[in-house]
N, C-alpha and C positions, 0 to 999 in steps of 0.2 A: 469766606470759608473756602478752601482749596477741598477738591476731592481728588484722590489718589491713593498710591500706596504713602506711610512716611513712619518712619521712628523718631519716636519721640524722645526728650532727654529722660524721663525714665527709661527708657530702652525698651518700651513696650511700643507695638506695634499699634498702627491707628487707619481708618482709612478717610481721614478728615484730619486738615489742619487748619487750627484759627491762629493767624498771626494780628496778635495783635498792633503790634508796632504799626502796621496797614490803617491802624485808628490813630493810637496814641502820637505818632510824629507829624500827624496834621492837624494845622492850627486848632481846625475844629473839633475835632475831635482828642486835644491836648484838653482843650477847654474844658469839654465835655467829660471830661475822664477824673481830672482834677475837681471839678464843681461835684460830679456824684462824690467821689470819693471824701472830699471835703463835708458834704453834709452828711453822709454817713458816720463822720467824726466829730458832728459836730458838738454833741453830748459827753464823749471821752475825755476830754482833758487831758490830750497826749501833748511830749513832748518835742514829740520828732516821727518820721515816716520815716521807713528805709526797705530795703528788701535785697536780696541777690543779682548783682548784676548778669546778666544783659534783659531779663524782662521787664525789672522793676525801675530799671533807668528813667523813660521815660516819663514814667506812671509819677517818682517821686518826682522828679524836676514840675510835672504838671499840679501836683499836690500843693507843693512850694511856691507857685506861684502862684495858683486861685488864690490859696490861702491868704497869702498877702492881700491881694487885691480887696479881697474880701474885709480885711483890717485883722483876721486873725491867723498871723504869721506861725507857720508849721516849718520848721527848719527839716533839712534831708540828710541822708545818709544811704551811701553802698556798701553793701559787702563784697566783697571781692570772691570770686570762683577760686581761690589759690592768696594763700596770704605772697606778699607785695616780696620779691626775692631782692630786690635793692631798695635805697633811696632809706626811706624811713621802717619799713616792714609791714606796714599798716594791713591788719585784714579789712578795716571798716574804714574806709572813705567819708569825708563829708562834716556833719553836723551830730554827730553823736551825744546827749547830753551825759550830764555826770551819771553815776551809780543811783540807784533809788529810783531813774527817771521812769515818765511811762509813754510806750512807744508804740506803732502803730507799725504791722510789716504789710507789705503787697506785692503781688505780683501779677504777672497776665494771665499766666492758664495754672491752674491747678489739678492735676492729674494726680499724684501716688503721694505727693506733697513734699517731695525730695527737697527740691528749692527753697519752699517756705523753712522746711524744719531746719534749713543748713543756714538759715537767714535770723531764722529766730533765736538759735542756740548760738550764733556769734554775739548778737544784743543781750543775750540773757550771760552769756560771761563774759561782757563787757558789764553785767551789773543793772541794766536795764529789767523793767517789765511789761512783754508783753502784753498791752490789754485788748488789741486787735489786730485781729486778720482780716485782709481784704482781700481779693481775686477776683478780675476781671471777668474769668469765664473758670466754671466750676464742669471738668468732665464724668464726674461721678464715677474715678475709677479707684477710689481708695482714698483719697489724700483728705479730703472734707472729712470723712469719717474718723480716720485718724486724728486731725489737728480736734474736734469735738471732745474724743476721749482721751484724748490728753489734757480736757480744759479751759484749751482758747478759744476764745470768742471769733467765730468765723464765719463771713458771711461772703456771697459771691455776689454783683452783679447781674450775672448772666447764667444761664445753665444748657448743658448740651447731654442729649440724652445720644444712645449706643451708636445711633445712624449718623448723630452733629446735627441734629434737630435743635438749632436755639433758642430758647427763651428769657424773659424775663425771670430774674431766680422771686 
């Protein structure tokens, strides 16, 4: 947890920053991220993880492999911040299943829930259905509240209260 001033991609101000990646791109804590995530899934019956890149990068590639390890394979998927302006056009990267599927989004920090919702409405007009949200770390400044009353099933990890006091959610 950094202390500072910092803006956040919602563009609100904060005077704490949890970067996740500082977890997620070491082995151990790939591991660690993946295995929770993985058993928090593991009742769902989804067919794929994905989320917005650049937080949910790591998170999905770590999903995708416990899973396996585990014997039950979770394919992955990106969404792109900008649909792809060459090559094929792709807004969603990756392992996206057919129409009908059921899918799982994540990310690292949830704040105002900008990211998720720009993540879940790519899969959901690709035809997919949300049936779970995950996040790393939950700042309780909107976004959990939101994705709730809109529906989806959302659970954090972690939680940070006003000062970045973390805990276990």
């Amino acid at each position: 947890m950094l202390r500072g001033e910092f803006t956040l991609s919602s563009g609100l101000k904060s005077s704490y920053y949890f970067d996740a990646r500082l977890v997620s791109l070491l082995p151990e804590g790939a591991y660690l991220v993946g295995k929770v995530i993985c058993e928090l899934l593991a009742g769902e019956e989804v067919d794929a993880v994905g989320g917005l890149t650049l937080g949910a990068d790591p998170i999905v590639s770590a999903v995708t492999l416990v899973s396996h390890l585990e014997g039950r394979p979770i394919p992955a998927f990106i969404v792109r911040g900008e649909r792809k302006g060459h090559g094929t056009g792709k807004e969603i990267e990756g392992h996206l299943p057919p129409p009908g599927s059921r899918v799982a989004i994540v990310d690292d920090v949830i704040t105002t829930g900008g990211s998720v919702l720009r993540a879940i409405e790519a899969a959901e007009a690709a035809g997919c259905r949300v049936v779970k949200v995950i996040a790393l770390l939950d700042r309780h400044q909107g976004g959990s509240e939101e994705l709730r009353k809109r529906g989806y099933d959302f659970i954090a990890i972690l939680s940070a209260d006003a000062s970045g006091n973390v805990s276990l959610s």
